[in-house]
N, C-alpha and C positions, 0 to 999 in steps of 0.2 A: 376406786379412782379411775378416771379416763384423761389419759396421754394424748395427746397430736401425735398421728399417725406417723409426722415424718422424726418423732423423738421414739417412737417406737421401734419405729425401721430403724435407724442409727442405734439402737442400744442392740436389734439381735439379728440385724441380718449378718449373712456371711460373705463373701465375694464369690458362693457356688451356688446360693441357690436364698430366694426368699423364706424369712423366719416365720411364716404361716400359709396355712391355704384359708383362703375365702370362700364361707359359707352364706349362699344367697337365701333368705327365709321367705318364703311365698305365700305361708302361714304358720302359726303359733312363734312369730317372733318373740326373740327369749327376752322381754320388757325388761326384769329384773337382773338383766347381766350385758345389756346394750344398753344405749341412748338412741331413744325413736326420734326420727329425721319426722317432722308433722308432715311437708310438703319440698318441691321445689322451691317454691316461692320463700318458705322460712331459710334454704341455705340459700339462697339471691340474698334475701336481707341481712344474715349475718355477715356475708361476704363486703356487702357495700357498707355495712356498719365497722368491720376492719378496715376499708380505704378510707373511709371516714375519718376513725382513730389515725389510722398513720399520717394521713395530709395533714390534722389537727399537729401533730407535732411536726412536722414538717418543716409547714409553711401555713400554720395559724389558721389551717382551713380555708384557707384562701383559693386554689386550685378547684377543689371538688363544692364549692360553691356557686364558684362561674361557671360552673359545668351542664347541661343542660338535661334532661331527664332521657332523651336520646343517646346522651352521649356515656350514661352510664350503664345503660341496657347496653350498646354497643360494648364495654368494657364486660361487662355481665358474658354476655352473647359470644364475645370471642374467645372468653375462656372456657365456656359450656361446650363450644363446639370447637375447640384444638386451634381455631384460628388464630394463629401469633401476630400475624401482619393486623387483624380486625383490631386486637386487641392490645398493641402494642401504639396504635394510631391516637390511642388514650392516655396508653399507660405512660406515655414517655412524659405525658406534662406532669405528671406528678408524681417524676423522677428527679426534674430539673430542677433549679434553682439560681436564683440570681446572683452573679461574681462575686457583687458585693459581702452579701453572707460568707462566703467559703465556705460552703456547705449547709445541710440542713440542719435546723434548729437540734434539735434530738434524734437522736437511734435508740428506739426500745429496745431491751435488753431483758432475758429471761432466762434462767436458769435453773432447770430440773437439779433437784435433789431426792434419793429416797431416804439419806440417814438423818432427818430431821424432821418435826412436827408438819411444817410448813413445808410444801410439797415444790414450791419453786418460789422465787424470788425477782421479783421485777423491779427493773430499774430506768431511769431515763437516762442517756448517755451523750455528755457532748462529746465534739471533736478536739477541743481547745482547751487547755486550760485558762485561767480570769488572763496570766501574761503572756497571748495568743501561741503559746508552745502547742506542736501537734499532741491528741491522747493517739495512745495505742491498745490493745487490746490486752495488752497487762495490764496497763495502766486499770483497765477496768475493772480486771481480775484481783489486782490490790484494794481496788475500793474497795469491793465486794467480800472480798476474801484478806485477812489482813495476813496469811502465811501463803499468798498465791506468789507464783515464780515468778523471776525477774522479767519485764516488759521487753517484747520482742525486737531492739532498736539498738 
């Protein structure tokens, strides 16, 4: 199985020191115990196929539709190269949201498990329940989990 790096970090680092060293392969990469990256250009398109997904629950894909093909190589571009300011000149529009909603449509929601078949569990998450009451993050933890602890409020 392969983790996202930052549920891997979160399950074994320690607050002394990183829970692994990084081995660079320059040849006979270990195929059958990594995931070969093909190119640059294939992590640029899974990246903009993530904004993608998220704007689609968002804001109905609405955002990253008007967006122009400049304007998402600039989002691309200022994360490749550390630029926050490049990259944040983007990223804020599809951050926002209009008053009227109270926020965005859905918050994906996913959660690693390793003591069951199914290695994690995704969900789409409103903010609201149907009688506008705010949810909290128990609240999710009960849908999800019918013995999760009482909701943080």
């Amino acid at each position: 199985m392969h983790y996202p790096i930052g549920l891997l970090f979160d399950l074994l680092a320690s607050s002394s020191a990183l829970p692994w060293n990084i081995t660079v392969h320059f040849k006979s990469f270990p195929e059958k115990d990594l995931l070969h990256c093909p190119s640059k250009d294939a992590i640029e398109a899974h990246f903009m196929s993530c904004m993608k997904e998220a704007d689609a629950l968002k804001h109905k894909s609405q955002v990253i539709n008007e967006m122009q093909k400049k304007d998402h190589k600039q989002l691309w571009m200022g994360l490749q190269n550390d630029r926050f300011d490049q990259f944040w000149a983007i990223n804020r529009k599809l951050m926002e949201y209009p008053a009227e909603e109270n926020g965005f449509r859905y918050i994906p929601f996913r959660i690693y498990q390793t003591t069951t078949e199914s290695f994690f569990f995704q969900k789409l998450f409103r903010f609201f329940f149907a009688d506008g009451q705010l949810l909290f993050f128990g609240d999710l933890l009960k849908d999800f989990f019918s013995s999760a602890v009482d909701p943080f409020y």
